[in-house]
N, C-alpha and C positions, 0 to 999 in steps of 0.2 A: 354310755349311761342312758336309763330309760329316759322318755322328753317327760316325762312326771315324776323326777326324781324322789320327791318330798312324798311320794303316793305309791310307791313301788316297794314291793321287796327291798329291804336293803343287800347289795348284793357279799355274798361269803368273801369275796376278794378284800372287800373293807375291815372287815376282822382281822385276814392276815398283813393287812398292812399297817394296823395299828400295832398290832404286836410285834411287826419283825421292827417298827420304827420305835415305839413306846412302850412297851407292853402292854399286854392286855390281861391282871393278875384277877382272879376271883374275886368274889365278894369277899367271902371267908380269909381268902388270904392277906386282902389291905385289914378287915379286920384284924388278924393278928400281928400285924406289923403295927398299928395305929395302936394296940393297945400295948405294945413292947415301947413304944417310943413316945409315946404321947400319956402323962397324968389322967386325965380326963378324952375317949377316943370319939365317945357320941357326938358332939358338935361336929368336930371334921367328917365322922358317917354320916350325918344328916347332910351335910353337904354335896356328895360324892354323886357322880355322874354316876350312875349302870347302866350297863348294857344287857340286854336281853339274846342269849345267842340258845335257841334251844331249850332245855332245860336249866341253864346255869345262869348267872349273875355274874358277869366281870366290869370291870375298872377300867377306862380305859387311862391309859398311863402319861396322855399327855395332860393333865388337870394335876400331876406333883409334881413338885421341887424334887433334886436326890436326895432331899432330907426327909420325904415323905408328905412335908406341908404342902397343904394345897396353893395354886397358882391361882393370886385374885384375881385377878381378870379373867382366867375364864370361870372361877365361879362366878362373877359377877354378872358374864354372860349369859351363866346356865339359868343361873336364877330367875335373869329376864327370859329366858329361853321358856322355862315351867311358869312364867308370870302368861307368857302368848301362847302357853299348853300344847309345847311342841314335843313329840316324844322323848325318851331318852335317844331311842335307838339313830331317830331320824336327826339327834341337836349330833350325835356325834358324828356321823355321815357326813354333815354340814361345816364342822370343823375340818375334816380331812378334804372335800372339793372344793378348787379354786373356783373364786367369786368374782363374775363381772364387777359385785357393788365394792371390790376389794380389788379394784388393779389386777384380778388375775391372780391373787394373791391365794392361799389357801388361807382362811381363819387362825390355825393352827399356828402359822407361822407367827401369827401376831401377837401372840398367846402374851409375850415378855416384852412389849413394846411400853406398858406401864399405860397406856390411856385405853380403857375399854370402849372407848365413844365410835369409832369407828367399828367392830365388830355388834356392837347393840344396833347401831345403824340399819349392817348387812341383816342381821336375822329377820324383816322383813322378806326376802325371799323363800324363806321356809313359811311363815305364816301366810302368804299369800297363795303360795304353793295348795296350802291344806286347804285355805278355803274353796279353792276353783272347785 
């Protein structure tokens, strides 16, 4: 990994790993599953991480339930993530590399652990990151 992670490229191999572990479904595509399964799909859209790969917009697949609902905790991360105006591209990155400020731990995994306090914690490493 570059020694300026949060400042680099994000590298292609991160895409494929999200997708062969979570998927990684289009913009277009959660919209039409949100709106097959959900009354109302704009709140959960306004919500949704994207990512930027190219020209397209995807989802990364670790932020749903198999029910499609979103995982509070990591919205609630993301949200602090866009409160410290950290990219989308660079909060998802962040979720998949283990964190010294997290035991070694990848974000990701903690995603279901139900107390978001520790991963809000970690996301100063990305803000500090931006600012140097």
């Amino acid at each position: 990994m570059p020694t300026h992670l949060y400042r680099s490229p994000v590298p292609e191999q991160l895409w494929n790993r999200i997708r062969d572990e979570f998927t990684l479904p289009t913009l277009e595509q959660v919209r039409e599953r949100f709106a097959a399964v959900h009354e109302d799909p704009e709140p959960a859209t306004r919500q949704l991480i994207r990512v930027f790969i190219d020209e397209e917009t995807y989802c990364p697949g670790f932020q749903f339930h198999p029910d499609l609902s979103l995982n509070p905790v990591v919205v609630r991360v993301f949200e602090r993530a866009m409160e410290l105006r950290i990219p989308h591209n660079y909060f998802a990155l962040w979720m998949m590399v283990r964190s010294p400020d997290l035991h070694g731990r990848r974000p990701v995994d903690l995603r279901n652990a139900g107390d978001p306090s520790p991963l809000l914690g970690a996301l100063g490493q990305i803000r500090d990151e931006l600012a140097a």
